[in-house]
C-alpha positions as CSV (number, residue, x, y, z in Angstrom):
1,X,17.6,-43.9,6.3
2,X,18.0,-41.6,3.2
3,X,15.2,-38.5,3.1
4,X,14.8,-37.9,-0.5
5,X,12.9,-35.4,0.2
6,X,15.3,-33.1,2.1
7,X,17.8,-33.7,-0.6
8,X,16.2,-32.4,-3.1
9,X,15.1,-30.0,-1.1
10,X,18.6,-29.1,-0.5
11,X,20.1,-29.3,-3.2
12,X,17.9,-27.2,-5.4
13,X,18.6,-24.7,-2.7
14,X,21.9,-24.5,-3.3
15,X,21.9,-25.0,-6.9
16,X,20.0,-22.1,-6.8
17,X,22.1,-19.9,-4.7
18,X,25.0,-20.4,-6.6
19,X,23.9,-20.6,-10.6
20,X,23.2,-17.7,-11.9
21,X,22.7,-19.6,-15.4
22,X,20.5,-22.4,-13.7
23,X,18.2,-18.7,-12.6
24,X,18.4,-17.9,-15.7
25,X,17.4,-21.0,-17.3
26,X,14.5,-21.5,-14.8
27,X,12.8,-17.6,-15.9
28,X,13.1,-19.0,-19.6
29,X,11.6,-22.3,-18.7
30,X,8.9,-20.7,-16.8
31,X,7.7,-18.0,-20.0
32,X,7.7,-21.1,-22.6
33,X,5.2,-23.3,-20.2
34,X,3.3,-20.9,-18.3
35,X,2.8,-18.7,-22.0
36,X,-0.5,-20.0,-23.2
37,X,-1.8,-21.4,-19.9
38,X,-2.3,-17.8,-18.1
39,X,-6.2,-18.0,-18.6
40,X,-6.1,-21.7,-17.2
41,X,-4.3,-20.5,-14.4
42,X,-6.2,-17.9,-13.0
43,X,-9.2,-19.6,-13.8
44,X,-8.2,-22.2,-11.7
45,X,-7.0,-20.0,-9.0
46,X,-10.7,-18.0,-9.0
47,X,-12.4,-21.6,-8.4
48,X,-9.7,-23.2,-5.5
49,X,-9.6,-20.2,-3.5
50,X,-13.3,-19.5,-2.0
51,X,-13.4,-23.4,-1.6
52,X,-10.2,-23.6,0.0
53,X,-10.1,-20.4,2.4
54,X,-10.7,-21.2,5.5
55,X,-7.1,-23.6,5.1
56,X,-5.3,-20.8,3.0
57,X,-6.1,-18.1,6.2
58,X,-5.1,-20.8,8.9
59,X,-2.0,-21.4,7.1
60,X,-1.2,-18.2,6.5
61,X,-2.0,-17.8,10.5
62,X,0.6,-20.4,11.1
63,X,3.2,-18.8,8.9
64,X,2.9,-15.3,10.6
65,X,3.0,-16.8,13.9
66,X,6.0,-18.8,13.0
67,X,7.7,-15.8,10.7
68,X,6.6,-12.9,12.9
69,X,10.2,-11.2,13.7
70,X,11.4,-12.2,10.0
71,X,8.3,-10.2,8.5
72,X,8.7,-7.2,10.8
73,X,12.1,-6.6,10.3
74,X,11.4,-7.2,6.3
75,X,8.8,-4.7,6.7
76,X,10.7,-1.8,8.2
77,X,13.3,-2.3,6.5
78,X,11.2,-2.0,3.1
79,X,9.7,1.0,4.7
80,X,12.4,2.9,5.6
81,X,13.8,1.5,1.6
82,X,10.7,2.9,-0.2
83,X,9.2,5.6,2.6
84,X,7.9,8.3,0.3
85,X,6.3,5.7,-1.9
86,X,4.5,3.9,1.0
87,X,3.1,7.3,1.8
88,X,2.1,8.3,-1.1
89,X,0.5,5.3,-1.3
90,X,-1.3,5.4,1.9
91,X,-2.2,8.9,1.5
92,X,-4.0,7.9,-2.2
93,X,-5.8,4.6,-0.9
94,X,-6.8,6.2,2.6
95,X,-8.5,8.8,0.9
96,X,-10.1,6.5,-1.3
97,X,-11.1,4.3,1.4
98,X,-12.6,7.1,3.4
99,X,-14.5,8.4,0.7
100,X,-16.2,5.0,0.1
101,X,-16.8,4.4,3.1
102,X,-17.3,7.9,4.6
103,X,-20.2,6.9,7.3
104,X,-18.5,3.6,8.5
105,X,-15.0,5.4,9.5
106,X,-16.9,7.9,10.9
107,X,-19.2,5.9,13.3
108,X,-15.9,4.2,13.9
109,X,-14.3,7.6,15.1
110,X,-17.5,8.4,17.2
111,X,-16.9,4.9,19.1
112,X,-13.3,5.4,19.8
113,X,-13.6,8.6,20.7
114,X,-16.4,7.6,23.7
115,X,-13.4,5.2,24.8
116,X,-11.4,5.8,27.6
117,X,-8.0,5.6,25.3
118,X,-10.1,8.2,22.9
119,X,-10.5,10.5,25.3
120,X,-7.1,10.3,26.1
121,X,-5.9,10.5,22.4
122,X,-7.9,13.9,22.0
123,X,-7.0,15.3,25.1
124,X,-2.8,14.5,24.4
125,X,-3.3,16.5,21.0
126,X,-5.3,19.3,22.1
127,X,-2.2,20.2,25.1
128,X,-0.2,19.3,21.7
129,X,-1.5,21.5,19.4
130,X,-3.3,24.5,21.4
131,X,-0.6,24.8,24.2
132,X,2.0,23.1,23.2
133,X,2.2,20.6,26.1
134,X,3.8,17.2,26.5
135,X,1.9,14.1,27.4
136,X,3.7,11.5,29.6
137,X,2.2,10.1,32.2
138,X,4.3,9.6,35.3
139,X,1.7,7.7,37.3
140,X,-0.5,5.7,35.8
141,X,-4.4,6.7,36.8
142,X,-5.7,4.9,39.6
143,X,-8.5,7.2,40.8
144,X,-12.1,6.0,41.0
145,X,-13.3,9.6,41.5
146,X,-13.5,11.7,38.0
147,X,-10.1,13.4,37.1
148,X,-8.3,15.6,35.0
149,X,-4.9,15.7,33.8
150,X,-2.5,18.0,35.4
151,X,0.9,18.9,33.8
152,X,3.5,19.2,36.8
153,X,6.1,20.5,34.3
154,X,5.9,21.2,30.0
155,X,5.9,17.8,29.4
156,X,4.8,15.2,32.4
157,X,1.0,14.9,33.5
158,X,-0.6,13.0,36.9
159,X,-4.2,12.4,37.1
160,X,-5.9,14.4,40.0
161,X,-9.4,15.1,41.4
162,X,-11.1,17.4,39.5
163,X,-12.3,19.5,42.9
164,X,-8.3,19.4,43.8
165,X,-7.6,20.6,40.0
166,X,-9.7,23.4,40.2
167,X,-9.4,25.0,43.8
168,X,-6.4,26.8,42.0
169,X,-7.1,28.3,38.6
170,X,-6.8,31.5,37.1
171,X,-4.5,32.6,34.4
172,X,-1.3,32.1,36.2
173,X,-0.3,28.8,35.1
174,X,2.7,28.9,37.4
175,X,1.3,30.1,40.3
176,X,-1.7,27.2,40.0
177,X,1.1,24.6,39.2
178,X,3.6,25.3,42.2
179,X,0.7,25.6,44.3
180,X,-0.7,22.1,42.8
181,X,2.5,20.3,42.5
182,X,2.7,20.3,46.2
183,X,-0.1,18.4,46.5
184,X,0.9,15.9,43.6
185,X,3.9,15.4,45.8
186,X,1.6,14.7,48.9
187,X,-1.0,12.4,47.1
188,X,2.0,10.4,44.8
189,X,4.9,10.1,47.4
């Protein structure tokens, strides 16, 4: 049986693709019948879409779950096409956003920050910033007991015991890390 439907489908497709006059001829078509009906337009568009949005969001759902790897690739590439605009443009509506809404994003710090990945988050950026330390975790944490992170070299951390952590301290860093990173090598081996 004949599908119309994919035909025409098709072939305006194609006609498309390979015309640039028929493009051409389809932008001019578009200003003459679209030129006094703006208003009606938008109107129109203001009334269908808080009666329809509950569709419009599931489709759009559908299309993200079907379109995912197409719309990530599109997006980095535009990214890495346009970088210093997105930033500038992040930069200029983050700060709006956070001025706005000042208290909300900071209750919403305060939360995160009480999480377990918060802690972790501030605790990678102060070895970061203050000692400049590495944060990779070799093991993943498995104690029930409270813990600290110890750094066995610059960059790699293991979780220990905080009574194990602390039995050597002092301001020799490598003496308390040899000593310690024999008995990582007990408790991980």
């Amino acid at each position: 049986m004949f599908d119309k439907k994919e035909y025409n489908k098709n072939y305006r497709k194609n006609r498309y693709k390979k015309s640039s006059e028929y493009r051409e001829y389809v932008k001019e078509y578009n200003k003459k019948y679209y030129a006094g009906k703006k208003e009606y337009y938008k109107k129109h568009a203001a009334e269908y879409y808080p009666k329809h949005l509950k569709e419009i969001r599931e489709q759009q759902r559908r299309y993200y779950k079907e379109h995912q790897e197409k719309l990530k690739a599109y997006t980095r590439k535009y990214y890495n096409e346009n970088k210093q605009h997105c930033l500038d443009y992040a930069r200029k509506y983050g700060e709006k956003y956070f001025n706005d809404n000042r208290n909300i994003v900071l209750e919403r710090h305060r939360r995160y920050a009480k999480t377990e990945n918060g802690k972790k988050v501030r605790l990678k950026n102060e070895y970061k910033r203050s000692r400049k330390l590495g944060f990779n975790e070799i093991y993943p944490n498995e104690l029930d007991e409270p813990f600290v992170w110890h750094h066995v070299n610059d960059n790699d951390v293991v979780a220990l015991p905080v009574d194990v952590h602390s039995i050597y301290g002092g301001r020799e860093s490598d003496v308390h890390r040899e000593c310690l990173n024999y008995i990582v090598e007990q408790i991980y081996k």
